[in-house]
C-alpha positions, 0 to 999 in steps of 0.5 A: 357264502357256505357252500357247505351243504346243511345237511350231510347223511352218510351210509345211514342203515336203520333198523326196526328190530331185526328188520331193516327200514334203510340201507346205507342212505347217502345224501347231501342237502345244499343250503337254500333249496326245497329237498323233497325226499319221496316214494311209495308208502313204506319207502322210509321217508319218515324214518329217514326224516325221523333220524336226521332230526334224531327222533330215532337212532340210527344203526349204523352211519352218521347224520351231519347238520351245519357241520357237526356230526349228531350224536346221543340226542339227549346231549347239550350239544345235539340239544343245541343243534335241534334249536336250529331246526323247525318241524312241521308234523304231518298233524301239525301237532298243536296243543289243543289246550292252547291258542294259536298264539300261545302254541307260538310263544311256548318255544320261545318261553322255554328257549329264550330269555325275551319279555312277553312283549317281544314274543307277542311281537314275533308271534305276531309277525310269524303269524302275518308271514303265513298268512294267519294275522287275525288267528293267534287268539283261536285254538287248534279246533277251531281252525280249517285243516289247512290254517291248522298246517299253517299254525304249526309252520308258524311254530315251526318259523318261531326260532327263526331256525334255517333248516325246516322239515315238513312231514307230508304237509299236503296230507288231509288238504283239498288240491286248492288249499294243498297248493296255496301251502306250497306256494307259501313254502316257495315263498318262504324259501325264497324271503327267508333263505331257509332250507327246507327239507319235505317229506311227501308223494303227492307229486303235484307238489314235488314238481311245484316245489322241488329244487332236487329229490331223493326217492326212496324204494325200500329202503333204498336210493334209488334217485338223487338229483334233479326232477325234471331228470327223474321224470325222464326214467322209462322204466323201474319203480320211479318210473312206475310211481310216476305212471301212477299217478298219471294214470289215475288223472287219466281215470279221473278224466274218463270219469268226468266225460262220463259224468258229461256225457250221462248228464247231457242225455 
């Protein structure tokens, strides 16, 4: 069995101009885990995500995935190594032009030499793996925003690639529709034996889904490791991420009673 971690990212600095948006970031993910990187808004989730898939170059510091080290993102070799890799985008980033189906079939037309018939066969069944069997005729419009973030995970699958990152995959869902697309990443993870990489701060999610975090704090590491570990902090930015998060339940409670209490009378 590799025991080798699947992705290796070693004194990552990222600089937007003359600003820097991560400083000497170092981290491992392990294979077949769920790896939440999280934090406030403006952390530098996304950037971090955005330069292990090489979407932006790093200033300095290397980004390692299945053992080889990334370089110019436009080589054949990095080209193949991205073949190895899903993403699913914050917006799930379909076609709207296409149908679910034909949204799917697209990464295999132009990455494979397979016949028509056996793209629709796996089309078909990544469908049926999250959930969406009777959707592949649709287009991205008319689909709820949670079957819209399913599709896009179907695609995501379609290469059966064994590392995933997902951009804020809860952001626009309702809680109910939120967790059923994170039991779906529990499951997947644990049919396929894939790695899967998300990027969020929703933390009901984190604590469903997370086998370890890294959390950000401008542009910092301030935690990696376990959870359950980090929610043990008493004080400092995790801490207070965490606190806010409870303190608006306690809001949301107060104003529920309230509601209660006004409508009895």
């Amino acid at each position: 069995m590799n025991t080798q971690p699947i992705v290796t990212i070693s004194d990552l600095t990222v600089k937007y101009g003359d600003k820097t948006v991560l400083y000497d970031v170092s981290t491992n993910v392990p294979r077949s885990e769920i790896r939440v990187i999280l934090g406030s808004s403006g952390c530098g989730k996304t950037t971090l995500l955005k330069s292990i898939i090489g979407l932006i170059k790093p200033y300095s510091g290397t980004v390692t995935l299945f053992g080889t080290v990334m370089g110019d993102p436009d080589s054949p070799e990095t080209g193949e190594l991205l073949k190895k890799i899903g993403v699913l985008f914050q917006n799930g980033a379909l076609l709207g032009s296409l149908t679910v189906a034909e949204n799917l079939a697209l990464p295999l037309q132009m990455h494979t030499g397979l016949s028509q018939d056996i793209i629709d066969e796996i089309v078909q069944l990544k469908l049926t793996q999250v959930d969406l069997p009777h959707a592949g005729e649709l287009f991205p419009g008319e689909l709820s925003g949670g079957m819209r973030k399913r599709a896009a995970l179907a695609r995501a699958l379609v290469l059966d690639p064994p590392l995933i990152f997902c951009d804020e995959p809860s952001a626009g869902l309702d809680p109910v529709t939120s967790a059923g697309l994170d039991e779906l990443l529990l499951k997947l993870r644990d049919i396929l034996g894939i790695t899967i990489v998300v990027v969020t701060h929703e933390l009901l999610s984190i604590e469903k889904i997370s086998d370890s975090i890294i959390f950000l704090h401008k542009g910092h590491v301030l935690f990696d490791g376990l959870f359950e570990d980090a929610r043990k902090l008493e004080s400092g930015p995790i801490r207070d991420f965490f606190d806010r998060k409870e303190s608006r339940e306690a809001d949301s409670e107060s104003n529920n009673t309230a509601s209660f209490t006004v409508e009895s009378k």
